[in-house]
C-alpha positions, 0 to 999 in steps of 0.5 A: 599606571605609566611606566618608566623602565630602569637598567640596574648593574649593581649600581648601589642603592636602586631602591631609593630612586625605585621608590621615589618614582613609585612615590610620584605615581609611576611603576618600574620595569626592569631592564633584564638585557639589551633587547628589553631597551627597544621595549621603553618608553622613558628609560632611567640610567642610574649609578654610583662608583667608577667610571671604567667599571660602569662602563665595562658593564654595559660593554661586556653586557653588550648595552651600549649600542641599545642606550645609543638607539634610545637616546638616537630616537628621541625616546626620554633619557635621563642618567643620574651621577654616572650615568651623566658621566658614561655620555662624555667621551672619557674620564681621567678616572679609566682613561683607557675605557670610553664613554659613549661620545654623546657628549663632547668633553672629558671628566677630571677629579677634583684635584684642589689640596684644600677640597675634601675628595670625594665631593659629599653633600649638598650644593646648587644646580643653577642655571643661567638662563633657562629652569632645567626639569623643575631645578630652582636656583633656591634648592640644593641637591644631593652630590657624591663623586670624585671625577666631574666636568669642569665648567667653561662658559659657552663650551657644552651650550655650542654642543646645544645642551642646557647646564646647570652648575654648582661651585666647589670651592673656587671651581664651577663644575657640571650638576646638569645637562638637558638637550631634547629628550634627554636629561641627566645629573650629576647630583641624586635626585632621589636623595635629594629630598623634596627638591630632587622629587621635583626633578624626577617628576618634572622628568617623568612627566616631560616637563623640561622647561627648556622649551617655556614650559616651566613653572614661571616662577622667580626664585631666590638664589641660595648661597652657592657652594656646598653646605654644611651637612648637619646628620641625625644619628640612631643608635639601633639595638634590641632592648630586654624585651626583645624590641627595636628601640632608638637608643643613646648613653654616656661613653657608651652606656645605654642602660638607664641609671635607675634601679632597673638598669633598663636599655633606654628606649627613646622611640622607634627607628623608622618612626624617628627617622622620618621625623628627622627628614621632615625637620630637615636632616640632610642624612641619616645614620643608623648604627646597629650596637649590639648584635640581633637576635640569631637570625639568617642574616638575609632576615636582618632587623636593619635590612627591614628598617632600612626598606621601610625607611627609603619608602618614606626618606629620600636623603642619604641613609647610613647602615653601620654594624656588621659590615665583616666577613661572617658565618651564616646561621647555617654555616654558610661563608659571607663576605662583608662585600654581601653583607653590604650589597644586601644592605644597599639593595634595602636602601642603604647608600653608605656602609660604616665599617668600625672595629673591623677596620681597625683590625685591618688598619693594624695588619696593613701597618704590620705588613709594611703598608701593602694593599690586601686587595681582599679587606672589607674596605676594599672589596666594597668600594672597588665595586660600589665607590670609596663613597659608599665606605665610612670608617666609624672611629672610636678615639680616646686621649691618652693624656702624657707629659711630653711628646717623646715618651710615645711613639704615636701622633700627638697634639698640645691640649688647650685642656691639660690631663688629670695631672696636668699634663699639656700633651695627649693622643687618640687611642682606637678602641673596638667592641664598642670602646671596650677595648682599647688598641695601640694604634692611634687615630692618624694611624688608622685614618690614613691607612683606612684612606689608601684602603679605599674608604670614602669618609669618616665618622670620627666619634669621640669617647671622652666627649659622647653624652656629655652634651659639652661640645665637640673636640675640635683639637680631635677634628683638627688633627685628622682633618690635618692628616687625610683628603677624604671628608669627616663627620664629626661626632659626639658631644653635640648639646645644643645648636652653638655647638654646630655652629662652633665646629663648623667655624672653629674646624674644617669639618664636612659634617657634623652629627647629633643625637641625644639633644634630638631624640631627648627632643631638646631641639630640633634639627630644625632648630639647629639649621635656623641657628647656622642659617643665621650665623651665614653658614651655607646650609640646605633649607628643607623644602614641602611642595612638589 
C-alpha cells in the first residue's frame, strides 16, 4: 500500500485524519524526528491550537529547516488548519514566534463584536477560478480557529498561489492554498465528511486540479457563510445488565416509568452514531452520565467507543463525563489534561467539561476573578485550543417577583412562575441536576469564557424530554453575555423547533436527541426543513 508520512506534536485528535487516509486506501508512517523527513514521499502537517506554541514545537524539536527542505524540493506537502498557518510569516496570536516565511502575509483574530470567536462549523472554500484538490463550490467543510488570513484580491494570487475562501459575516478570509506541490487548509478535512474525503484523496493521489487535471465538473454554489450546525447528542451509560446503551429521560431520568424502572435502552452508541453522520449530523456528542464500571481509566468504555467511531465518522466528535482531575484504580494521580489527551488520542475533538467547571467557576468569583493557571479548563486548552473545551451547562429558573430580591442576572419572562411571577434566573446545578448551586448561568459562563473555554453546551432542566421546544429567553441571555459559540440544548421535538431557535436566537448550533433516537425524525429531516426555510446549512454528501 502507498505511504504518506504525518509529523504529530501532540496536535489534538490525529487519529481522524489517520483514519481518513487509511480509509482512502493508504498507509501512515510516522514522523519520529527531523532526520525521518528526508524519508517522505508525501508529508502531512496537522494541527489544532496556538500558533506560538505549534511553532515553538517544531523549533525546539529542531524541524523547521527538514519542513523547509521538503517543500524546497517539490516533494507533496499539504498542512491542515495550523499547519496552513505555520507558512505565513506570523500571527498577532504570538507576534513574537515566526512563521516559516513561505508565505507572504500575516494571520489576525476575527475581532468583528457581532461574530462568535472561535469560528466553529461549517463554511465554503470557493474558488474563483480554478478546483483546487476536488474542492467544489457546492460543499462545506469543517473550520475551527480564532486567527485567520483575511482575504485581499490578487495579494497571495501575485505570490502564485491558488485560494480558496469562505466568508464570515461581512469578512472573506483564506480556506485554502495550493501552488505546485503544495496544498494546505485552514478548514479540516478529515472531519469534514465525505467532502474533506475528496480532498485528502485528490491530495494523495496528485490530483490538484490547479493544472486542468480536474474532475470538469460544474457545481452549484451553496450559499456562502457559515451554516447552522444541527448536532446529534448520545447520552452513554452502563445499563443494570452491565451494557452500553443510548439512552434519554425527562429532567434527567432515564429509567422507564413502568414497573421495572429499567434504564432505557435506545440502541448502541457506535451503531447510532454512524446512522446520525450518514443522515446528515454535522457532529456528534457523546455524554458519559454516570460513571463505568472501576476500571483503569486507560481501559475506559468511551475510550473504545470513540476508536470505533472515528473509524467510520469523519465530523467532529464530542466526549463529556470525566474530564477531572481524578485518582487511578491503582492510585495513580491524573490530570484532567491526561484524561482528556487520552480522549483525543481515541478520536475525540473536543472535551465538555460539566459539574467540575462550575466548581471552578465558583472558586475563580471567590477569589476575586484571578486565573488559577492549573483548572481543567485551562490546562487544556492552553496546550490543545480553547476550541477543544466546551462547557456543559446545566441551568434551571428560580421564578421571582422582582429583580431586587436576588443578587443574580435576571430577565423578564414571557411565561410568568407558578404564581405568576414575571422574573426568574438560571440556577447551575451539578451531579447531573441533582444539586443546585448559588451561581447563575451569567456567572458561570463568563468565568468559564476568561478560563479559556472555547463553546457552550447550554442545556436546559426545565425544558430537557418535554419535546416543547427550546428556551430561547435562556439562549438569548448568554448569548448576550460571552463572545464564544453556544450549542443549544434540550427541549427539541420536532424540525420547527430548530428552525425557531435559529431565527428566533443568535444561537451557533442547536442539538437533539430523543426525537432522533425515538426515530421521530431524522437529522435529515430537520436539515430539509431548515434548507426550506433558507437557512444556510451543509448538505450531506455520498460520492467520493
Amino acid at each position: 500500500m502507498p505511504v504518506v508520512y504525518l509529523l504529530d506534536y501532540v496536535a489534538g485528535n490525529i487519529r481522524s485524519l489517520v483514519n481518513a487516509i487509511e480509509k482512502l486506501g493508504y498507509t501512515v508512517e510516522w514522523i519520529r524526528s527531523p532526520e525521518d523527513v528526508a524519508k517522505a514521499d508525501k508529508l502531512i502537517l496537522p494541527g489544532v491550537g496556538h500558533f506560538g506554541h505549534c511553532m515553538t514545537q517544531f523549533s525546539s524539536a529542531n524541524y523547521l529547516a527538514a519542513i523547509r527542505k521538503h517543500i524546497e524540493s517539490g516533494k507533496p506537502f499539504m498542512g491542515i488548519c495550523v499547519g496552513l498557518q505555520a507558512l505565513f510569516e506570523g500571527s498577532s496570536e504570538d507576534p513574537d514566534v515566526p512563521g516559516l516565511g513561505i508565505i507572504k502575509g500575516n494571520l489576525d483574530r476575527f475581532d468583528d463584536a457581532s461574530k462568535s470567536v472561535p469560528h466553529i462549523g461549517w463554511n465554503s472554500a470557493n474558488t474563483r477560478d480554478k478546483q483546487i484538490y476536488g474542492m467544489r463550490p457546492s460543499s462545506k467543510y469543517y473550520y475551527v480557529h480564532s486567527y485567520k488570513v483575511s482575504y485581499r484580491l490578487g495579494e497571495l494570487e501575485r505570490q502564485g498561489w491558488t485560494v480558496a475562501t469562505a466568508r464570515y459575516g461581512d469578512e472573506e478570509f483564506v480556506g485554502a492554498v495550493a501552488k505546485g506541490n503544495i496544498l494546505a487548509t485552514q478548514f479540516h478535512p478529515e472531519k469534514s465528511g465525505v467532502a474533506g474525503l475528496r480532498v485528502i484523496k485528490s491530495f494523495l493521489d496528485g490530483n490538484s486540479g490547479i493544472d486542468g487535471n480536474g474532475t470538469g465538473h460544474i457545481f452549484q454554489a451553496a450559499k456562502e457563510g457559515l451554516t447552522k450546525r444541527v448536532i446529534a447528542c448520545l447520552d452513554v451509560r452502563t445499563n443494570d445488565q452491565g451494557d452500553l446503551v443510548v439512552t434519554k429521560g425527562d429532567q434527567y431520568d432515564v429509567r422507564e416509568k413502568s414497573s421495572g424502572r429499567n434504564v432505557r435502552n435506545l440502541g448502541k452508541p457506535v451503531e447510532m452514531a454512524r446512522k446520525y453522520y450518514e443522515q446528515g449530523a454535522d457532529e456528534v456528542t457523546f455524554l458519559n452520565i454516570t460513571s463505568f464500571r472501576d476500571c483503569p481509566l486507560a481501559d475506559l468504555p468511551m475510550l473504545e467507543i470513540l476508536r470505533r467511531t472515528s473509524e467510520t465518522v469523519f465530523v467532529p466528535l464530542t466526549i463529556g463525563g470525566g474530564i477531572r482531575d481524578t485518582t487511578d484504580t491503582d492510585g495513580t494521580k491524573v490530570s484532567a489534561l491526561e484524561i482528556a489527551t487520552m480522549y483525543f488520542k481515541s478520536g475525540a475533538d473536543k472535551v465538555s467539561i460539566g459539574s467540575d467547571a462550575v466548581l471552578t467557576a465558583e472558586e475563580y468569583i471567590a477569589g476575586g476573578k484571578k486565573l488559577f493557571g492549573n483548572t481543567a479548563i485551562e490546562q487544556i486548552s492552553s496546550v490543545y485550543g480553547n476550541q477543544a473545551v466546551v462547557i456543559s451547562v446545566d441551568p434551571k429558573r428560580v421564578y421571582i417577583s422582582k429583580p431586587a430580591e436576588t443578587r443574580h442576572n435576571t430577565i423578564s419572562t414571557k411565561f410568568p412562575g407558578p404564581n405568576g411571577e414575571s422574573a426568574c434566573w438560571y440556577a447551575c446545578t451539578i451531579k447531573g441536576g441533582r444539586e443546585t448551586r448559588d451561581l447563575d448561568v451569567v456567572e458561570l459562563v463568563t468565568a468559564v469564557e476568561a478560563m479559556g473555554a472555547g463553546e457552550i453546551l447550554l442545556n436546559c432542566i426545565d425544558k430537557d424530554g418535554t419535546n416543547s421546544g427550546f428556551d430561547l429567553e435562556l439562549i438569548e441571555q448568554v448569548k448576550n453575555a460571552i463572545k464564544i459559540p453556544v450549542i443549544a440544548s434540550s427541549g427539541a421535538g420536532n424540525p420547527d423547533h430548530f428552525e425557531e431557535v435559529f431565527s428566533k436566537t443568535r444561537t451557533d448550533a442547536a442539538l437533539g436527541a430523543g426525537m432522533f433516537h425515538r426515530g421521530e425524525y431524522t437529522v435529515k429531516q430537520v436539515k430539509d426543513a431548515l434548507a426550506e426555510k433558507g437557512l444556510i446549512i451543509r448538505l450531506s454528501e455520498s460520492e467520493l
